[in-house]
Backbone as CSV, one residue per row, in Angstrom:
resi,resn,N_x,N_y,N_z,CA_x,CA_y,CA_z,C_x,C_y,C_z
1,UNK,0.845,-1.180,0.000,0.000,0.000,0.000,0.892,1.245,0.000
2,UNK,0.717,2.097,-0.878,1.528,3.503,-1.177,0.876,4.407,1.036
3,UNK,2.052,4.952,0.560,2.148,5.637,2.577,1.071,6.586,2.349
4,UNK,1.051,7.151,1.536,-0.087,8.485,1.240,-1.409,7.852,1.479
5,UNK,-1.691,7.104,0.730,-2.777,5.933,0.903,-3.281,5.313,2.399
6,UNK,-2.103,4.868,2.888,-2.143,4.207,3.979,-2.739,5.388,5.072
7,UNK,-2.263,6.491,5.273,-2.305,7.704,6.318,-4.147,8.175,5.595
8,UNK,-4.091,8.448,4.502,-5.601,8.677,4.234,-6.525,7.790,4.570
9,UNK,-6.218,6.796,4.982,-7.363,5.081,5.073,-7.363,5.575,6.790
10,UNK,-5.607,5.771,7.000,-6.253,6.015,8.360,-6.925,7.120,9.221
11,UNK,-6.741,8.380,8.849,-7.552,9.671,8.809,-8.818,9.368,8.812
12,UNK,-8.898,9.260,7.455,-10.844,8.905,7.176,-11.216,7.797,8.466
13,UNK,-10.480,6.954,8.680,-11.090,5.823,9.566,-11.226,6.389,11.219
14,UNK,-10.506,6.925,11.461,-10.294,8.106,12.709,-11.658,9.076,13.125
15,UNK,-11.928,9.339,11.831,-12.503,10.227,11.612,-13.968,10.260,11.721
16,UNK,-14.688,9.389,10.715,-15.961,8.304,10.578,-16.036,7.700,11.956
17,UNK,-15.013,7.028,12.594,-15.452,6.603,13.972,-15.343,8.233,15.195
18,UNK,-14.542,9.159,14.951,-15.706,10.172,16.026,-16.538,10.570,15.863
19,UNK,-16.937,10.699,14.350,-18.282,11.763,14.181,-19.535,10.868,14.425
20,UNK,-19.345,9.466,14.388,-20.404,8.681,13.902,-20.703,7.819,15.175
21,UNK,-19.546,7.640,16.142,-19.834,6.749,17.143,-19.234,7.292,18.547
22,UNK,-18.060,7.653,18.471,-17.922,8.822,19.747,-18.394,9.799,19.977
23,UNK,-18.186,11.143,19.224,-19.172,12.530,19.148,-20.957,12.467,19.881
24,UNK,-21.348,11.579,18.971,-22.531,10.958,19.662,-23.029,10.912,20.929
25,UNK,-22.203,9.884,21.203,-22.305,9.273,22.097,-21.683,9.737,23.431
26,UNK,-20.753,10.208,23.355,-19.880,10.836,24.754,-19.892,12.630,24.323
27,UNK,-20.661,13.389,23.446,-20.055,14.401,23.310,-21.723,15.171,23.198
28,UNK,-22.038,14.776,22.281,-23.639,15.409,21.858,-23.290,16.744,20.743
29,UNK,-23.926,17.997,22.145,-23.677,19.116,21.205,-23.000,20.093,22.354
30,UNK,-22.152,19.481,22.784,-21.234,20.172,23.617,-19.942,20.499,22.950
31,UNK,-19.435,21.831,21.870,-18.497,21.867,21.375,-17.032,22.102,21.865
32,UNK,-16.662,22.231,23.382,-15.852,21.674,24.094,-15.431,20.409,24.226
33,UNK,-16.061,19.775,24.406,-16.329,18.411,24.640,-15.162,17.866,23.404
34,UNK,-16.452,18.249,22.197,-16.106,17.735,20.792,-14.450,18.282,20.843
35,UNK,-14.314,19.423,20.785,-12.913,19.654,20.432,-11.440,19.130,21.186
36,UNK,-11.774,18.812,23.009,-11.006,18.163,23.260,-10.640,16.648,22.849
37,UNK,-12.012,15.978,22.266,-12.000,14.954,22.029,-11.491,15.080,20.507
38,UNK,-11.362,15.917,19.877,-10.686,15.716,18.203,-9.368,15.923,18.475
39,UNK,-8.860,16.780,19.484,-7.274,16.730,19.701,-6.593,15.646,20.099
40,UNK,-7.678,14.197,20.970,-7.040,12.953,21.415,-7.209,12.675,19.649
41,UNK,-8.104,12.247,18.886,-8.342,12.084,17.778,-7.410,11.851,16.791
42,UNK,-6.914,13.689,16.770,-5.764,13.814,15.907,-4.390,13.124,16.772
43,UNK,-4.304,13.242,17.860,-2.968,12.722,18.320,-2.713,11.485,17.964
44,UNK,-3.758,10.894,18.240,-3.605,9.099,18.166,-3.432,9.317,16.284
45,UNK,-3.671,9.817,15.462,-3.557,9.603,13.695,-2.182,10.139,13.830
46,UNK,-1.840,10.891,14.032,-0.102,11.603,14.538,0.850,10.616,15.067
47,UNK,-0.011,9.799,16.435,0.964,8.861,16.909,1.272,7.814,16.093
48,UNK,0.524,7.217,15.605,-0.149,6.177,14.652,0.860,6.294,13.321
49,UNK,1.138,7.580,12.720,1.623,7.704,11.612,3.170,8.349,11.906
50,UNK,3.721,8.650,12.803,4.654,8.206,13.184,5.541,7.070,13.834
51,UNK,4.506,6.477,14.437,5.105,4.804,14.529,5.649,4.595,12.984
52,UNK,4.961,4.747,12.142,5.236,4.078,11.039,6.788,4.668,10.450
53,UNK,6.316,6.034,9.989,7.357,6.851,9.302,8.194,7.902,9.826
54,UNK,8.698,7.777,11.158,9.326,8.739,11.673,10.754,7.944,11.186
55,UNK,11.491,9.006,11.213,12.879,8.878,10.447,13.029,7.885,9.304
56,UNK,12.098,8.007,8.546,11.921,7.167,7.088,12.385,8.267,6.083
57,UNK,12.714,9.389,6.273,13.260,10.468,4.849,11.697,10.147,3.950
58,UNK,10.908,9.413,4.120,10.162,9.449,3.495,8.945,11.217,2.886
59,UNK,8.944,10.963,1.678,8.212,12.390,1.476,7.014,12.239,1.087
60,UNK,6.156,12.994,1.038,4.724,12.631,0.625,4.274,13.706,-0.494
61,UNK,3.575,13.598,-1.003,2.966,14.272,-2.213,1.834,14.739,-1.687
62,UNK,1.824,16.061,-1.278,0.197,16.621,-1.445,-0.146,17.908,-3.240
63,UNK,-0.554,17.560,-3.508,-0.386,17.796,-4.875,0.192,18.606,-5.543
64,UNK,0.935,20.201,-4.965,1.776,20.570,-4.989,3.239,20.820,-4.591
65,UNK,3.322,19.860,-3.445,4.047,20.325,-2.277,4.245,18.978,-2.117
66,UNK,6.130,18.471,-1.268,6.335,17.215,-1.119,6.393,17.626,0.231
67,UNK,5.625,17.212,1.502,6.130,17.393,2.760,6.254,15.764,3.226
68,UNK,6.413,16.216,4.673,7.311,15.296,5.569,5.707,14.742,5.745
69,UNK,6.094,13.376,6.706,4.518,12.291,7.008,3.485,13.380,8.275
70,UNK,4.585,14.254,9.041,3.773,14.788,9.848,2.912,16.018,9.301
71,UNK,3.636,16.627,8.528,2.725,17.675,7.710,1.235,17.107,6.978
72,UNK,2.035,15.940,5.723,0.827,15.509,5.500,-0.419,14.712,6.223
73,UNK,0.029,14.184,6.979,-1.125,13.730,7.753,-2.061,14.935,8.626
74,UNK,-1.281,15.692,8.965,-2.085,17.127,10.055,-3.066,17.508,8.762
75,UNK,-2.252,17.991,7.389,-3.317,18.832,6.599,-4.261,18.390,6.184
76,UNK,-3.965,16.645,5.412,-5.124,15.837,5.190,-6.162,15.572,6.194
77,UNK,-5.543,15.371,7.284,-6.684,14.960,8.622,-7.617,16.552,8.666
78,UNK,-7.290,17.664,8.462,-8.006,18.973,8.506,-9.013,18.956,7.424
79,UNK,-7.950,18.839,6.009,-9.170,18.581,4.888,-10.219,17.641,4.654
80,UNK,-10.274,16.727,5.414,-11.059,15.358,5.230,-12.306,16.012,6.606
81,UNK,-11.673,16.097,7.593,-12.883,16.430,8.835,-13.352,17.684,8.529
82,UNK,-12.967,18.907,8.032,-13.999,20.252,7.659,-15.187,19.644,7.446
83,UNK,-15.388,19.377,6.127,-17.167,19.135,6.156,-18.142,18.402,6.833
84,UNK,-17.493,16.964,7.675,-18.074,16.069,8.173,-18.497,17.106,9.676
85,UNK,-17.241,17.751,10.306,-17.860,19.130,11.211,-18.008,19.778,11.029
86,UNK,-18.506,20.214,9.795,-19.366,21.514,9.403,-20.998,21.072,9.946
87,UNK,-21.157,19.734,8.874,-22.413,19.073,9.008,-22.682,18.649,10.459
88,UNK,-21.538,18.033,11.204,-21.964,17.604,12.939,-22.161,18.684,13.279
89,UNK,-21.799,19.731,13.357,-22.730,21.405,13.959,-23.827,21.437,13.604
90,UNK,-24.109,21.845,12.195,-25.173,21.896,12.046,-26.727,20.996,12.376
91,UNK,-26.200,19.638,12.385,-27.260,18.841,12.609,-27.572,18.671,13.880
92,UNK,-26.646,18.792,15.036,-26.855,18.631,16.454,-26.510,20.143,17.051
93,UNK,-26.955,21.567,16.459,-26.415,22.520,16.903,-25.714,23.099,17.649
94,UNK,-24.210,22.639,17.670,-23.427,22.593,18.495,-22.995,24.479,18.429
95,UNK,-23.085,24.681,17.287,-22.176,26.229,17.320,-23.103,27.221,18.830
96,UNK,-24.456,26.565,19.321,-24.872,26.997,19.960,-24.592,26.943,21.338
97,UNK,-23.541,25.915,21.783,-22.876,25.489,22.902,-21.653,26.683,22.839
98,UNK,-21.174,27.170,21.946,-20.098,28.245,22.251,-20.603,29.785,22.736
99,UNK,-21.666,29.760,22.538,-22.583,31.516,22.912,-22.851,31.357,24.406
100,UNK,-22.347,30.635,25.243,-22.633,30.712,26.602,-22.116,30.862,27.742
């Protein structure tokens, strides 16, 4: 499996399981909540993808730009979760947990 590949399978998979089964369930529409819980989130895809490729010289391709595994995984993990928490706000009105 190409590394770019591999780090996107695992992002998305990270990802689909908070919005869909943690968020839910331990978080609601408490956007505190949610956000401490996306920083364990992202750490564990960070930890996860450095087990693999830390000191591998390995480079990654984001379509203009060759960065290192930690870059690409932070930016992809950002671009992949925007819309899925755009939509978890909106549907469980969370932006309304920050006005208080």
């Amino acid at each position: 499996m190409h590394p770019e590949l591999m780090v996107l399978s695992l992002n998305v998979t990270v990802i689909l399981a908070a919005y869909f089964l943690v968020y839910p369930k331990f978080c609601g529409r408490d956007g505190i909540k949610i956000a401490n819980n996306d920083l364990v989130a992202t750490a564990i895809v960070l930890i996860i993808s450095a087990s693999v490729f830390w000191g591998s010289g390995r480079e990654f391709n984001l379509i203009f730009l060759s960065v290192n595994w930690f870059w690409f995984t932070l930016i992809t993990y950002a671009v992949i979760e925007m819309p899925l928490m755009l939509w978890y706000f909106k549907k469980h009105d969370v932006w309304a947990s920050f006005k208080r």
